[in-house]
C-alpha positions as CSV (number, residue, x, y, z in Angstrom):
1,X,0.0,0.0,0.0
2,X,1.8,3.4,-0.8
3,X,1.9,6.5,0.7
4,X,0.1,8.2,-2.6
5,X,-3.5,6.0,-1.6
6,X,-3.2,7.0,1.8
7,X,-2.9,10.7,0.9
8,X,-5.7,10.4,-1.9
9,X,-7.9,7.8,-0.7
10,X,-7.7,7.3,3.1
11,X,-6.8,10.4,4.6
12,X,-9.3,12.8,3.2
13,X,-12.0,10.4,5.1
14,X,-11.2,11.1,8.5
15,X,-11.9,14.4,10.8
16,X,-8.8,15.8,11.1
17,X,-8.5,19.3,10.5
18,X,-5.2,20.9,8.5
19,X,-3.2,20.4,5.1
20,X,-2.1,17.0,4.3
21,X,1.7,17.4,3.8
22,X,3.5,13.7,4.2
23,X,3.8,10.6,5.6
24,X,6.1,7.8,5.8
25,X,6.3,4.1,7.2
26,X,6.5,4.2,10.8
27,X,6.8,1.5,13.5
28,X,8.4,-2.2,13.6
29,X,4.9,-4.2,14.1
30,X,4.4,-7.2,12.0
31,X,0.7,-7.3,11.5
32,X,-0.3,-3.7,10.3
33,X,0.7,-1.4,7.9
34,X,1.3,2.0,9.9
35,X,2.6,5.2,8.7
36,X,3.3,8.2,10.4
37,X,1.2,11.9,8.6
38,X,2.2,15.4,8.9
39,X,-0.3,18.1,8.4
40,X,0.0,21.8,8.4
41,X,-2.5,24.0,10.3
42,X,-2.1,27.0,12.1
43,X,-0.5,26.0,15.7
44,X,2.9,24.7,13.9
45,X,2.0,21.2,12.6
46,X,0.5,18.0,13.7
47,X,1.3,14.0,13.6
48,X,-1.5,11.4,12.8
49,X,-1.4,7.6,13.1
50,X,-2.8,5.7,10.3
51,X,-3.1,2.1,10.0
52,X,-3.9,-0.2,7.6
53,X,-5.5,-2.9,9.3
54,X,-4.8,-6.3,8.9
55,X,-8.0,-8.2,8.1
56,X,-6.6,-10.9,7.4
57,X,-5.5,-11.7,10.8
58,X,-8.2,-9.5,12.2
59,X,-11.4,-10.8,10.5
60,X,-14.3,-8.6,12.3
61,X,-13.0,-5.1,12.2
62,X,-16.0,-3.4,13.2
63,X,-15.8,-6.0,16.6
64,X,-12.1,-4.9,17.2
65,X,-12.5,-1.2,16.6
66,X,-15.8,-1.9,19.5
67,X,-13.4,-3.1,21.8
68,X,-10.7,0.0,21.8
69,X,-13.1,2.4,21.9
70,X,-14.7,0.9,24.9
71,X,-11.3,0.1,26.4
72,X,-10.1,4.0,25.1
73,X,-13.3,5.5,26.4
74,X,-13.1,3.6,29.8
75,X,-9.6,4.6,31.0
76,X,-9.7,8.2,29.8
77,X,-12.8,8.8,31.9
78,X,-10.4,7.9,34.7
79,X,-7.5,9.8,33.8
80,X,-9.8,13.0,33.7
81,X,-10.8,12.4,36.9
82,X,-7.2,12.5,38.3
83,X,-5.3,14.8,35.6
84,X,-7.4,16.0,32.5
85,X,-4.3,17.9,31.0
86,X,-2.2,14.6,31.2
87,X,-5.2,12.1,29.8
88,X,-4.5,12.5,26.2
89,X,-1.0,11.3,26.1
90,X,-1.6,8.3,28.5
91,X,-4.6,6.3,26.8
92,X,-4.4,6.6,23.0
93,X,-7.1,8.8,20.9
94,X,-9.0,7.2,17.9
95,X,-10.3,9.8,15.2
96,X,-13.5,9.5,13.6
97,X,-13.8,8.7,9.9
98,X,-16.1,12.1,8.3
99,X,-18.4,9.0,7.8
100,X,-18.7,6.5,9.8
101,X,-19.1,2.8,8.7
102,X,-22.6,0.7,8.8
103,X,-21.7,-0.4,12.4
104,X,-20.6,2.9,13.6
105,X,-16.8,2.1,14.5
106,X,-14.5,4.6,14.5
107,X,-12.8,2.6,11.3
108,X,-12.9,3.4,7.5
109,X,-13.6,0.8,4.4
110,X,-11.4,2.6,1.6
111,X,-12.7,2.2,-2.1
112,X,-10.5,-0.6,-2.4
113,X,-12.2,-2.7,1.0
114,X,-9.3,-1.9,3.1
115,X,-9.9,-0.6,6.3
116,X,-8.1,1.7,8.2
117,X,-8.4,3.6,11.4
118,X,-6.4,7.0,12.7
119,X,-4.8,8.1,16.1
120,X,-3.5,10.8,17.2
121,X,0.5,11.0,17.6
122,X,1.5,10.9,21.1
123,X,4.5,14.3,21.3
124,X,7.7,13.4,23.6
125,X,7.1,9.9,23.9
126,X,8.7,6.9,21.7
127,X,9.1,2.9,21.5
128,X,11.4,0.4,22.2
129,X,12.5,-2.6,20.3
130,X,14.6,-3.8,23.4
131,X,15.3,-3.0,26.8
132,X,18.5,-2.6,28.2
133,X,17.8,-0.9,31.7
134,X,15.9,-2.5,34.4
135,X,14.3,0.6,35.4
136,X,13.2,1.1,32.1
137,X,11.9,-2.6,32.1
138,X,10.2,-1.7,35.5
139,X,8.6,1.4,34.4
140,X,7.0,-0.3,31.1
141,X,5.8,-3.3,33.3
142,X,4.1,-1.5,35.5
143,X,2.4,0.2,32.4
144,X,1.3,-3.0,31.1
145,X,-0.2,-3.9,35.0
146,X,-1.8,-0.4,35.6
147,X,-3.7,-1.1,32.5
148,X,-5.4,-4.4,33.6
149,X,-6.3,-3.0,36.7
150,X,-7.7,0.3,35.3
151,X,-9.9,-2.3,32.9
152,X,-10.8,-4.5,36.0
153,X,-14.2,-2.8,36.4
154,X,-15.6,-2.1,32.7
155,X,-18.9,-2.5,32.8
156,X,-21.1,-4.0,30.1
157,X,-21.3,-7.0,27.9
158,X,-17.6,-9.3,28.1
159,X,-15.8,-7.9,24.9
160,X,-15.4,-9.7,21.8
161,X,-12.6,-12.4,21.1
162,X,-10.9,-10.4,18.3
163,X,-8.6,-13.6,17.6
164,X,-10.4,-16.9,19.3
165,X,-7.8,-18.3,21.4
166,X,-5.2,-16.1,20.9
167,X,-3.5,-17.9,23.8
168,X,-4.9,-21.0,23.8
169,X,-1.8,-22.4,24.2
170,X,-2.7,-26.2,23.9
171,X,-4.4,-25.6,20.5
172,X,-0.9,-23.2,19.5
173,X,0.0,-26.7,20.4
174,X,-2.3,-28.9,18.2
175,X,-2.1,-26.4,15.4
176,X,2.0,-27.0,14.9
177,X,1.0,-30.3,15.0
178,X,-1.3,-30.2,12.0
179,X,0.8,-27.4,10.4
180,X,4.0,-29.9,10.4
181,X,1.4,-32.2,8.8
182,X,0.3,-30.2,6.0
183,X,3.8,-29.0,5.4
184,X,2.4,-27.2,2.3
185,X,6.6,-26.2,0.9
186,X,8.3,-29.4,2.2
187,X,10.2,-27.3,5.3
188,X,9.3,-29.4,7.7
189,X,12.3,-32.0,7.1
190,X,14.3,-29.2,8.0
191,X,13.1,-27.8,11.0
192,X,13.0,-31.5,12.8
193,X,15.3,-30.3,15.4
194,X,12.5,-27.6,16.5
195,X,9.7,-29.8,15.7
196,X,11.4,-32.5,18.5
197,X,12.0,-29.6,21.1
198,X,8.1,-28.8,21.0
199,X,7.1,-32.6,21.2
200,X,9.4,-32.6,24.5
201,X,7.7,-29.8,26.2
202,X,4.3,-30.6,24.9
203,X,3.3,-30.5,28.6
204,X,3.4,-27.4,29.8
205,X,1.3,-26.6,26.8
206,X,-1.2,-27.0,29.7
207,X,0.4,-25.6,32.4
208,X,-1.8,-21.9,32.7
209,X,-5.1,-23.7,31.5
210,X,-4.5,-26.0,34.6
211,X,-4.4,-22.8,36.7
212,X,-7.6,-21.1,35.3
213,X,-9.5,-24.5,35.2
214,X,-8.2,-25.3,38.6
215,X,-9.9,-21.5,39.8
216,X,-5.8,-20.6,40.8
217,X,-6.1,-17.7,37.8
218,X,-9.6,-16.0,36.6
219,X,-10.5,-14.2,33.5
220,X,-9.8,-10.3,33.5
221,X,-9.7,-8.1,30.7
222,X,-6.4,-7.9,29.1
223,X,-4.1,-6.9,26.6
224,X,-2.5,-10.1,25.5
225,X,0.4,-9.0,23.0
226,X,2.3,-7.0,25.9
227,X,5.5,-6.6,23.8
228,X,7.9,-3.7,25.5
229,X,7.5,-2.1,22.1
230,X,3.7,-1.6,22.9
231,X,4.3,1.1,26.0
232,X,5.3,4.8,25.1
233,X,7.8,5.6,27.0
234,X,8.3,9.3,27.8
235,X,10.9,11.1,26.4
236,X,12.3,13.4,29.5
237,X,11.1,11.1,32.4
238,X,11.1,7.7,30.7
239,X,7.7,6.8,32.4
240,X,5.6,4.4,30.6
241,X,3.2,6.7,29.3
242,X,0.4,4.6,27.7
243,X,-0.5,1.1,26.3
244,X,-0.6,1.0,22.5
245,X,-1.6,-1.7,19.6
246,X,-4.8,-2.5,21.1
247,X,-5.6,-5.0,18.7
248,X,-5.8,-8.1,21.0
249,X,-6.8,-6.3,24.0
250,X,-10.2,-8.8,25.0
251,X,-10.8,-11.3,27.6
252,X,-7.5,-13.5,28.9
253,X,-5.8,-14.4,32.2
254,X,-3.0,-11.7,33.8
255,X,-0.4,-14.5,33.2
256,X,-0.5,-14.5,29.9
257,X,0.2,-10.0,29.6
258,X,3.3,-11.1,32.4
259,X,4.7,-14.0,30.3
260,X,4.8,-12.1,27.0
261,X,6.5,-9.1,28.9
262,X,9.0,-11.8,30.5
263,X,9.2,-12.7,27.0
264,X,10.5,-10.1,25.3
265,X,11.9,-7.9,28.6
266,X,13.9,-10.4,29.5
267,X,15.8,-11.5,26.2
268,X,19.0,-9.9,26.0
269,X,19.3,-9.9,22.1
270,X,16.8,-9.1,19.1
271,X,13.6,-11.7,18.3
272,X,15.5,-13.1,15.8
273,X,18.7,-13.4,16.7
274,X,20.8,-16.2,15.1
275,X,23.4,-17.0,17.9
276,X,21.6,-18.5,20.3
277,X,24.5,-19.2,22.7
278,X,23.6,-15.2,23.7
279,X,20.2,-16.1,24.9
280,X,20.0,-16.2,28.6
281,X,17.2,-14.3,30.6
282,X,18.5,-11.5,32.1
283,X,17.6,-12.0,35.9
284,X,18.0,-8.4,36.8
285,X,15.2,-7.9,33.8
286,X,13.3,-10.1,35.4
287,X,13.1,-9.2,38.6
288,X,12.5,-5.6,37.5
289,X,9.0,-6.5,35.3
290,X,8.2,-8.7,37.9
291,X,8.0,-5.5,40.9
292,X,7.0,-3.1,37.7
293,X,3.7,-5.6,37.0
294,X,2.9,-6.6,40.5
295,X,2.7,-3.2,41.2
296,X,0.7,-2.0,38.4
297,X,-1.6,-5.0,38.3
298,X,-2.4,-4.5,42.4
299,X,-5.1,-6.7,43.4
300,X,-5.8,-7.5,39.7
301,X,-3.3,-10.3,40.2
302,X,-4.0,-12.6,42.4
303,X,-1.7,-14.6,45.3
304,X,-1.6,-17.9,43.4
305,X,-1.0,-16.3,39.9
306,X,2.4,-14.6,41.5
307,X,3.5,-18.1,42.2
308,X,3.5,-19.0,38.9
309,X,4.8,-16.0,37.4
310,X,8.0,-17.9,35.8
311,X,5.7,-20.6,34.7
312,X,4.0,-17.5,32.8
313,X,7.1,-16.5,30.7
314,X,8.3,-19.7,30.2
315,X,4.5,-21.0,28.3
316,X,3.8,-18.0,26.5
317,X,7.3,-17.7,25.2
318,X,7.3,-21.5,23.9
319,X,3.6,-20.2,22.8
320,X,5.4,-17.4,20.5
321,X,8.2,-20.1,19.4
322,X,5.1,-22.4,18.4
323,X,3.4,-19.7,16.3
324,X,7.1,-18.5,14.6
325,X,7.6,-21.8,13.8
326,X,4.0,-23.0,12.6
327,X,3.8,-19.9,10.5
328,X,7.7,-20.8,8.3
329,X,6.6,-24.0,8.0
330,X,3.5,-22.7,6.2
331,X,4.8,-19.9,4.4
332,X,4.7,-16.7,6.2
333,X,1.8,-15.9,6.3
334,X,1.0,-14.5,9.4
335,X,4.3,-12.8,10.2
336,X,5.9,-10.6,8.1
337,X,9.6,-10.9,7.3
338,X,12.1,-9.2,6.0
339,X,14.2,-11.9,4.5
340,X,14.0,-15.9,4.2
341,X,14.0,-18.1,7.5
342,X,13.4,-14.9,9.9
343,X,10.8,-16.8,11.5
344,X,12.6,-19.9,11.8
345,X,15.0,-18.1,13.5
346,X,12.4,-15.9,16.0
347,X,11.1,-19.6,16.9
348,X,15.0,-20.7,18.0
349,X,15.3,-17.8,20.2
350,X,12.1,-17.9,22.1
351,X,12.7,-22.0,22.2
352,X,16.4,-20.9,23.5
353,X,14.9,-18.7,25.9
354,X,12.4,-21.4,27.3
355,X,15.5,-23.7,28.3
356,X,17.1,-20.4,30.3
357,X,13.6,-19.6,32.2
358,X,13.7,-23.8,32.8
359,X,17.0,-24.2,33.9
360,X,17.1,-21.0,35.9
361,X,12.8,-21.2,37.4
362,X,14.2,-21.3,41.3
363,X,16.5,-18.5,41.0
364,X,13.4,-16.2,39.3
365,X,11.0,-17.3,41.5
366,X,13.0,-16.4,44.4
367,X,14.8,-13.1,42.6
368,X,13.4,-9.8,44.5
């Protein structure tokens, strides 16, 4: 999708006031197609969001869009109450399309049936691929927590299930299974190495949906894609600021929003790196998102879920390596890449990463 159809096609559609000027490609999501807009008006310039969402992967827009503006609407109510000025940078703000669709979602079908939606730009804040700094770590954590807790008491219906069992990770499970079946471009012969590792651990496929069957973890509303790349982080203070990519925000357990912060907080080199003798948790990491989301989460979390908080990073990280390696085996098509066998190598380093959190459980558990 160029830049030229979002300037002709996409951009003229929603209520934003000022002169088109540019935009450009913006972000490192794998999903979406985002670009960053420029417009001219007459307080010195303003930055959009636009995104081309994936339907594809996302095959009810109108349901998705529901669920951010609910969640949207929900926590800025209680940021005004506290700190009106501050609200607008710490819960993200969806603009209107001039018309809005049949269903009344803040989304627009372009001529061509995409759809797209528009933020506003966040000033002063920014992103981060990886973390480095514990405080850092801490501060995005206890982003991620504050926002399940600020969620705990939406009212209304239960929202929608914008991917069905997103973290279901016994079916993650079952569906490598049949993908290394199918094996539609004959990879599977070489990936029998990754293949065996998954057969090995196939138990603690099960290990949170013991806990929430058991009654040890309960449903709460959540974000469940808690990358550190999806908290702002302010520019001057470095406080998480707010919770982007609110794609897969819907019903789930805490564990799973801990375990995919463990999962990528905690890895001390890129998703897909390629020498995996550098992939170790970092146990100062660790024990930093651990105090940033117990802190955030509060009472949101309860006392059983915190004693299996390493049991959290270590199944949604050999979740991710399941759905990395299910998706090369079948072609890429979930994932985008940016050059042959980049999948195959995010799967080693989440499947290297579930041997560290094994080997080094006690320790965690016991880190401050």
């Amino acid at each position: 999708m160029s830049v030229d159809f979002l300037e002709a096609s996409v951009a003229p559609h929603f209520q934003i006031d000022g002169e088109f000027a540019r935009a450009e490609p913006f972000g490192s999501g794998h999903i979406n197609s985002t670009y960053l807009a420029h417009y001219r008006d007459g307080n010195g310039g303003a930055r959009y969001v636009y995104q081309r969402i994936n339907d594809a992967v996302f095959t009810d827009v109108p349901a998705m869009m529901q669920n951010i503006a609910r969640v949207t609407e929900h926590v800025r109510r209680k940021l005004e109450r506290g700190d009106p000025d501050d609200a607008h940078r710490r819960v993200l703000t969806l603009v209107p399309p001039i018309v809005r669709t049949d269903s009344g979602y803040d989304a627009l079908r372009a001529d061509d049936g995409s759809w797209w939606r528009a933020y506003r730009f966040i000033d002063g804040a920014r992103t981060y691929d990886t973390l480095d700094d514990p405080q850092r770590a801490y501060r995005a954590a206890k982003t991620f927590g504050c926002f399940i807790e600020m969620l705990a008491d939406l009212g209304g219906d239960r929202l929608h299930e914008t991917i069905p069992a997103f973290h279901d990770t016994p079916k993650r499970y079952a569906d490598l299974i049949a993908a290394v079946e199918r094996d539609p471009l004959g990879r599977a012969a070489g990936v029998r190495d990754e293949i065996a590792f998954c057969e090995r651990n196939a138990a603690l496929a099960n290990a949170l949906e013991d806990l929430r069957a058991g009654g040890a973890s309960r449903e709460c509303v959540t974000h469940n894609d808690t990358k550190v790349n999806n908290v702002m982080m302010d520019d001057l203070t470095g406080e998480g600021l707010c919770v982007i990519d609110l794609d897969t925000v819907m019903p789930g357990l805490a564990l799973y929003d801990f375990g995919d912060m463990v999962r990528t907080a905690t890895m001390p080199v890129a998703e897909d790196e390629r020498d995996l003798s550098l992939v170790e948790v970092d146990a100062a990491m660790y024990a930093a998102v651990a105090r940033g989301f117990v802190e955030g989460a509060g009472a949101s979390l309860g006392p059983q879920e915190r004693e299996h908080m390493v049991t959290a990073g270590r199944v949604i990280t050999f979740e991710c390596g399941m759905r990395f390696l299910a998706d090369h085996i079948l072609g890429d098509a979930y994932f985008r890449i940016h050059r042959p066998g980049q999948n195959l190598d995010r799967a080693r380093t989440q499947f290297a990463l579930v041997d560290s959190l094994t080997r080094r459980e006690e320790e965690l558990h016991t880190s401050p």
